[in-house]
C-alpha positions in Angstrom: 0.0 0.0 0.0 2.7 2.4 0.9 4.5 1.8 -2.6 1.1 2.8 -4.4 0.7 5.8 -2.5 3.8 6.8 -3.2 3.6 6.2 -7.4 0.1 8.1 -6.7 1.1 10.9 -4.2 4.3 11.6 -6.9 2.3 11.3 -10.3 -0.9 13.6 -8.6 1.9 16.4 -6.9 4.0 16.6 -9.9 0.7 17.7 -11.9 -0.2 20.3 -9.0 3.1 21.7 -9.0 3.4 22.4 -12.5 0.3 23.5 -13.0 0.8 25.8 -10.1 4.0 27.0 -11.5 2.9 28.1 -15.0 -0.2 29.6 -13.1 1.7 31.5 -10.6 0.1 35.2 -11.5 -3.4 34.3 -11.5 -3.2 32.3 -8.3 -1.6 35.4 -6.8 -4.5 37.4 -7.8 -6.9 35.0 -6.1 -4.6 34.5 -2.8 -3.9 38.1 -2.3 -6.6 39.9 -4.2 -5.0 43.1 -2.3 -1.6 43.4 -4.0 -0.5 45.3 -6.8 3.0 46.5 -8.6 5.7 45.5 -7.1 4.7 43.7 -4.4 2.1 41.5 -6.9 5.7 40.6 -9.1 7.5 39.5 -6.5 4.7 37.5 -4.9 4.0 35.4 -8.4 7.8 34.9 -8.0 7.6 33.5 -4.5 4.5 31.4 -5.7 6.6 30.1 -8.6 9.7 29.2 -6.2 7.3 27.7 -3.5 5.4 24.9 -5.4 8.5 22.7 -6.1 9.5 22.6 -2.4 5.7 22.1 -1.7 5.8 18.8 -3.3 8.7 17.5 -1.8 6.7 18.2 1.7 4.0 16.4 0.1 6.8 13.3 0.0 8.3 13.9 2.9 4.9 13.7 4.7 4.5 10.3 3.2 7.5 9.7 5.1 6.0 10.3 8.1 3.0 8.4 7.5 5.4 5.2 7.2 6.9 6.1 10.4 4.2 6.9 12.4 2.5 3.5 11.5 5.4 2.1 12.6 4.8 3.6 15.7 8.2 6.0 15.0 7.6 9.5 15.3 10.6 11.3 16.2 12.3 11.6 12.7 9.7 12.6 11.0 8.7 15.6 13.6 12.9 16.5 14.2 13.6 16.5 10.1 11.7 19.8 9.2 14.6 21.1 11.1 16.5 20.5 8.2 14.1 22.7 6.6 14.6 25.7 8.7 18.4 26.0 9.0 18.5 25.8 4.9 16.5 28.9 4.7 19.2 30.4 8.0 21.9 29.4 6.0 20.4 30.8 2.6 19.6 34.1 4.6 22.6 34.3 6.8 25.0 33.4 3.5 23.5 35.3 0.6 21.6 37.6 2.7 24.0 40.2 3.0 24.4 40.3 -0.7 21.0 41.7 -1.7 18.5 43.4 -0.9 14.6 44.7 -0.5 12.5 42.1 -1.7 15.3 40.2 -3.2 15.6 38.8 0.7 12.4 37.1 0.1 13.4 35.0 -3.1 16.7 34.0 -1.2 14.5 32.7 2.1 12.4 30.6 -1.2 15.5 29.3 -2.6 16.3 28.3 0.8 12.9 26.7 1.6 13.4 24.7 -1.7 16.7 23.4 -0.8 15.3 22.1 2.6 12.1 20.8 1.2 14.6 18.2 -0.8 16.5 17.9 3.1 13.4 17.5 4.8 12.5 14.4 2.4 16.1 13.1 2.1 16.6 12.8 5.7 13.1 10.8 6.3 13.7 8.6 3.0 16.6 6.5 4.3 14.8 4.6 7.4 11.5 4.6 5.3 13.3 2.6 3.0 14.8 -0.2 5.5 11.2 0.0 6.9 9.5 -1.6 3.5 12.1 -4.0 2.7 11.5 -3.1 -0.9 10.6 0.1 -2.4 8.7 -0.7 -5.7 6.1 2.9 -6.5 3.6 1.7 -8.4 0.5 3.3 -9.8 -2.0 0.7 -8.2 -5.9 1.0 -7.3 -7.6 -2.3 -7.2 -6.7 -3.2 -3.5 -9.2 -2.6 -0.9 -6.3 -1.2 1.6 -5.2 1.5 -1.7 -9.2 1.9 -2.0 -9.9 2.8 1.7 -7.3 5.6 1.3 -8.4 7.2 -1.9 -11.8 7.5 -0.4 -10.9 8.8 3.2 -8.7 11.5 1.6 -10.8 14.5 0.9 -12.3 14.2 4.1 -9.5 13.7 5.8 -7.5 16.6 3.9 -9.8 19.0 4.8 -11.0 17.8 8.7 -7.2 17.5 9.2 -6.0 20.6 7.3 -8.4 23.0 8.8 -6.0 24.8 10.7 -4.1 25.7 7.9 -7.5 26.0 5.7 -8.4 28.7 7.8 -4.9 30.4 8.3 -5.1 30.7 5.1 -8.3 32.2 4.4 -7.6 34.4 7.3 -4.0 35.8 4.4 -6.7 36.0 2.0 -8.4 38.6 4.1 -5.6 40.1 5.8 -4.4 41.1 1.8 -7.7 43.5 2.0 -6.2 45.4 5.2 -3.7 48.1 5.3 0.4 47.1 4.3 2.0 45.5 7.1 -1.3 42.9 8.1 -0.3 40.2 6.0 3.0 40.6 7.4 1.5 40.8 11.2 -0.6 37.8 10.8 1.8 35.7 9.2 4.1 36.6 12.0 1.4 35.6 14.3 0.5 32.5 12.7 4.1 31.1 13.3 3.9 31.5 17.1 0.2 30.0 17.0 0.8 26.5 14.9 3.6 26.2 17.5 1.2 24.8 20.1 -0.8 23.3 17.6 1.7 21.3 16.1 3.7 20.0 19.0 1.1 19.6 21.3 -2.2 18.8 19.3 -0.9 17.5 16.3 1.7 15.5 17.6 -0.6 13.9 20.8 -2.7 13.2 17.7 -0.7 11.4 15.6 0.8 9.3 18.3 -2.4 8.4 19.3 -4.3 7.3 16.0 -2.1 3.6 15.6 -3.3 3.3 19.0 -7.1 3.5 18.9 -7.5 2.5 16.0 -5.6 -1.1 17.1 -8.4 -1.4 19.4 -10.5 -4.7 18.0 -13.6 -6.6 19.8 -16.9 -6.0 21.1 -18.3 -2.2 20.7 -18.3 -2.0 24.5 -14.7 -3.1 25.0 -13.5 -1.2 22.0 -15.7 2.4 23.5 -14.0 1.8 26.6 -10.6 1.7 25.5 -11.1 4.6 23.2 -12.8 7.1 25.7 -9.2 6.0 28.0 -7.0 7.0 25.3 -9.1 10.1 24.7 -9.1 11.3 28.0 -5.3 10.6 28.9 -4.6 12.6 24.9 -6.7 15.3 26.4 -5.2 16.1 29.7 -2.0 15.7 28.1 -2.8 18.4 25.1 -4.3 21.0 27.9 -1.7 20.4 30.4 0.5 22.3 27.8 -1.6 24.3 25.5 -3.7 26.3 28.5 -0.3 28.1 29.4 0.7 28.6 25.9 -2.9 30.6 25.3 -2.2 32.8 28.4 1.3 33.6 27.6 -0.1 34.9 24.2 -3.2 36.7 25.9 -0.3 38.3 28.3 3.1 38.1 27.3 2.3 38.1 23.2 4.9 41.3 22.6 7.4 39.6 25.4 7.7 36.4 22.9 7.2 39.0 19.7 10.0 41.1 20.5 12.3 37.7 21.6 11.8 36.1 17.8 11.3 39.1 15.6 12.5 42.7 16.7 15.6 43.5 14.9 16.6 45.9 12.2 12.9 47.7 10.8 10.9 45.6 13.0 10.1 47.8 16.0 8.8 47.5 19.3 5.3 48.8 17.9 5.6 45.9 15.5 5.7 43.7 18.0 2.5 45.5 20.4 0.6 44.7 16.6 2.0 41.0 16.4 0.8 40.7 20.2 -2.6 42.1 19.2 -3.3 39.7 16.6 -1.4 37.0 18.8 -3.8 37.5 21.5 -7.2 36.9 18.9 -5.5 33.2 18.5 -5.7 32.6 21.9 -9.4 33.0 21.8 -9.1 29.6 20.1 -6.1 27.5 20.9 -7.3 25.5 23.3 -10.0 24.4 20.9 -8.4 23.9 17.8 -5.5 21.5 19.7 -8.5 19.0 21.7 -10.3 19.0 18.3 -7.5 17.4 16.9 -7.9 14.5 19.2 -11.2 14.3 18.9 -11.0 14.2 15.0 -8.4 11.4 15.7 -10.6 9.0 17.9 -13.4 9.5 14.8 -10.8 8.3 12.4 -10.1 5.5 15.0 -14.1 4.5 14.3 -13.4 4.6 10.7 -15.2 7.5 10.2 -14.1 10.6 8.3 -16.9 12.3 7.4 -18.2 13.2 10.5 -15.4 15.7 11.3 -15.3 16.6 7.6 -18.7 17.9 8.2 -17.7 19.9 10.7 -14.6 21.3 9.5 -16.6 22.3 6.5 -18.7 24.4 9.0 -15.7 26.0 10.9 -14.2 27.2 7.4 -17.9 29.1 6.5 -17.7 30.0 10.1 -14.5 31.5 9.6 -14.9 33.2 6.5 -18.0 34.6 7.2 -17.1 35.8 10.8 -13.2 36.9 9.3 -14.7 38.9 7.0 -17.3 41.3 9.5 -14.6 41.3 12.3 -11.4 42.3 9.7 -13.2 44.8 7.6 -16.5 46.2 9.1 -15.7 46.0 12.9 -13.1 48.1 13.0 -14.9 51.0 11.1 -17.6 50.4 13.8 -16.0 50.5 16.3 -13.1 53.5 15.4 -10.5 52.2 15.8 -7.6 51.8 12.4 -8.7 49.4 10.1 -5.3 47.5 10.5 -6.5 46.2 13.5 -8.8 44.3 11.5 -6.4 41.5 11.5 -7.1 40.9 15.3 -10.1 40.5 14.5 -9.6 37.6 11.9 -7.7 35.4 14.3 -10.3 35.8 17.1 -13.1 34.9 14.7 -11.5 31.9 13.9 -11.0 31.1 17.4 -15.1 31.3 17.9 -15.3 28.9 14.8 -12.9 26.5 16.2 -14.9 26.3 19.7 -17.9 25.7 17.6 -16.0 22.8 15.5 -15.1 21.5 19.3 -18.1 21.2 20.6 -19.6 19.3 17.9 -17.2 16.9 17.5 -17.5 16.4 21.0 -20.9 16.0 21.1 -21.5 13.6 18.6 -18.4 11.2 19.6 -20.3 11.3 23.6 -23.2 9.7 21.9 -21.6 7.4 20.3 -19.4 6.0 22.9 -20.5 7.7 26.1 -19.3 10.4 28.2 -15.9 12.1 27.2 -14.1 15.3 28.3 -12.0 17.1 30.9 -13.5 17.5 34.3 -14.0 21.1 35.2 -11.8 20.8 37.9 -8.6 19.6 36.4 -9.7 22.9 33.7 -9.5 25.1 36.7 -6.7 24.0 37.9 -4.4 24.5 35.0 -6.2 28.3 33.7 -6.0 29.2 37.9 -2.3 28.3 37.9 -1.0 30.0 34.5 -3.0 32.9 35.8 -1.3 33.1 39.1 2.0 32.9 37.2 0.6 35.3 34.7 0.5 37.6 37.5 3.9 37.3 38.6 5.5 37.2 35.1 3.6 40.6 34.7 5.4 41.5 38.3 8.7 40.6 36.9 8.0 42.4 33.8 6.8 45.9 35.4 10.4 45.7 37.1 12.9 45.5 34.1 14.3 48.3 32.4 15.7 48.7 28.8 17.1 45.0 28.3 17.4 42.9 25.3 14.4 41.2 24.0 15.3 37.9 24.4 17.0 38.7 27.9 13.7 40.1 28.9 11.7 36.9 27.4 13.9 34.6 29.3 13.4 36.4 32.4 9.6 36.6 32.2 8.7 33.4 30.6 10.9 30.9 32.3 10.0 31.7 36.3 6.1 32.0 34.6 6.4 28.8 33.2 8.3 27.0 36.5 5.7 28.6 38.4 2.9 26.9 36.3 4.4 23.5 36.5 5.2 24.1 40.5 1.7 25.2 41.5 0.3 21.9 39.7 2.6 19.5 41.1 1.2 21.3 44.7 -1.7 20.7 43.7 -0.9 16.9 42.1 -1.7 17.0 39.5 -0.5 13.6 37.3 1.0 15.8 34.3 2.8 18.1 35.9 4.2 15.3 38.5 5.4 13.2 35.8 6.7 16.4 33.5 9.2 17.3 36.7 10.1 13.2 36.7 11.2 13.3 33.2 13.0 16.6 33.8 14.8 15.0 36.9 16.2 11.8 35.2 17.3 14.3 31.7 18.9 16.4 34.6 20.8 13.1 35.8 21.3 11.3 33.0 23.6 14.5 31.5 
């Protein structure tokens, strides 16, 4: 099976890449219906440069669908990695040598190169993993069948995120320069929680449930453990990530992004926008789960449904909050990007609680109990507080001194309070500390 999705993941990509390549400009027009001149060129160019490295990503997470049903998911989570430092290096070594928008073609080249890396690196142990790489373009098995007809659903329930990240650049285009800019900015400190703490929970707990065979009972039983255990794990982590972006968004903004023309009042509007994310963090990461346990019952069209819904939701809402609202309410209409992120935070509640809903009445009660909830939103507060404490005490330091000041007592403070207060996670996040601390 993995050798025909392969032959059919290549033949399919190669046709969407060069399709998207010779129809770089009018894809522009439709992604960013906002820009013009100069900044419309160089745009088509990025478009042009970006395709090719998208279809190696395309490979590479083929790769990491090999892995991960071999219940290995370390290389396939550390080898975007490779990605990153080859758009460093591009920057860092050809940086210096041009300039303007020129910067933004060399971070593309870059992304290309790594886009191969990120594939390469994976490709080896995939190989020694099926004993016998033969792509072939093959649909007659049931196994290649059940794929091809879970896909769409499961490209869109699983892509929402980035479905509605990206609707949300559509939008953003519409707004004053500078909000495409802010949001994307924004967006790369919000998919942080989502991907290594929903995402990742996620995929190591799909082979899992869906391994679970026998009676309906047996099998509900198992699954609403695993769901719970996923659950506390994925809030243990994500509530103090949303309250660090609800109160510390231009601490972190400042850390990662404030050099050369990007200014302390860049990073107040990154922490604006930041904040709107929050709305929804802790929503979009449990859905994942819960989208996971569905695809565990071999159903996909249940959370495709509701995906659907949360990408109206967030369209519809995107648009009245990002360019009506802040007429309405007079304030500058760049703001307006604020107001995208929160309105996709209300859809992705709205996604939640459906997908929650319907699972419960399939295989009873799920959930986390109000009180563990409390407990983990009453103790990032509390070290909200303090952080904020620190905060009102520093003077002119570096940004990333001042981060590591703030954030780090905030987030021991979090992790202290709950082990006071034992709670499991936080107990057995200070054991694996301790023996890291002793092993080195």
């Amino acid at each position: 099976m993995a050798n025909a999705a392969f032959g059919l993941l290549a033949c399919s990509t190669s046709v969407i890449v060069l399709i998207g390549m010779l129809a770089a400009a009018p894809l522009t027009a439709i992604i960013a219906p906002g820009f013009s001149g100069e900044k419309r060129d160089l745009t088509v160019r990025l478009v042009t440069l970006f395709f090719p490295g998208a279809g190696f990503l395309v490979l590479s997470a083929w790769c990491l669908g090999v892995l991960n049903s071999h219940r290995k998911f370390f290389l396939s989570y550390a080898a975007p990695v490779a990605w990153n430092l080859a758009i460093i290096f591009a920057l860092v070594g050809f940086g210096p040598r041009v300039h303007g928008g020129q910067l933004a073609v060399v971070a593309a080249w870059g992304s290309l190169v790594g886009s191969v890396l990120q594939f390469g690196l994976q490709l080896p142990t995939v190989l020694g993993l099926l004993r016998g790489f033969r792509p072939v373009l093959e649909r007659t098995s049931e196994s290649v069948r059940t794929v091809i007809r879970n896909f769409v659903p499961v490209f869109i329930g699983r892509g929402v995120v980035q479905i509605s990240a990206f609707i949300d650049t559509i939008l953003a285009s519409l707004l004053p320069s500078g909000a495409v800019a802010g949001l994307a900015n924004a967006q790369v400190l919000y998919t942080l929680p989502v991907s290594l703490f929903g995402m990742s929970v996620s995929a190591a707990e799909l082979p899992e449930m869906s391994s679970a065979v026998g009676e309906d009972s047996r099998v509900h039983e198992f699954l609403r453990g695993r769901l719970e255990g996923g659950l506390r794990r994925i809030a243990f982590f994500v509530v103090p990530c949303a309250v660090a972006f609800l109160a510390f968004g231009h601490v972190i903004a400042s850390a990662l992004f404030q050099s050369g023309r990007f200014g302390s009042a860049d990073s107040v509007y990154v922490w604006g926008i930041l904040a709107g994310s929050a709305v929804g963090l802790l929503a979009a990461t449990l859905g994942r789960l819960y989208a996971s346990t569905y695809y565990a019952l071999r159903d996909t069209r249940t959370p495709l449904r509701f995906a659907m819904l949360r990408v109206f939701l967030t369209t519809a809402l995107g648009y009245l909050c990002a360019i009506p609202l802040p007429g309405w309410l007079g304030i500058e209409p760049r703001w307006g990007a604020a107001g995208l992120t929160a309105s996709a935070g209300l859809a992705a509640w709205v996604e939640f609680h459906l997908l929650r809903t319907s699972l419960n009445r399939q295989i009873g009660n799920t959930g986390l109990a109000v009180a563990y909830l409390a407990r983990l939103w009453i103790s990032a507060l509390v070290a909200a507080l303090v952080g904020w404490g620190i905060l009102r005490q520093l003077g002119a330091v570096h940004p990333v001194a001042r981060a590591s000041v703030v954030l780090v007592p905030f987030g021991l403070l979090y992790v202290a309070i709950l082990a006071g207060w034992g709670v499991p996670e936080a107990g057995a996040f200070l054991g694996r500390v301790r023996r890291r601390i002793w092993k080195d």
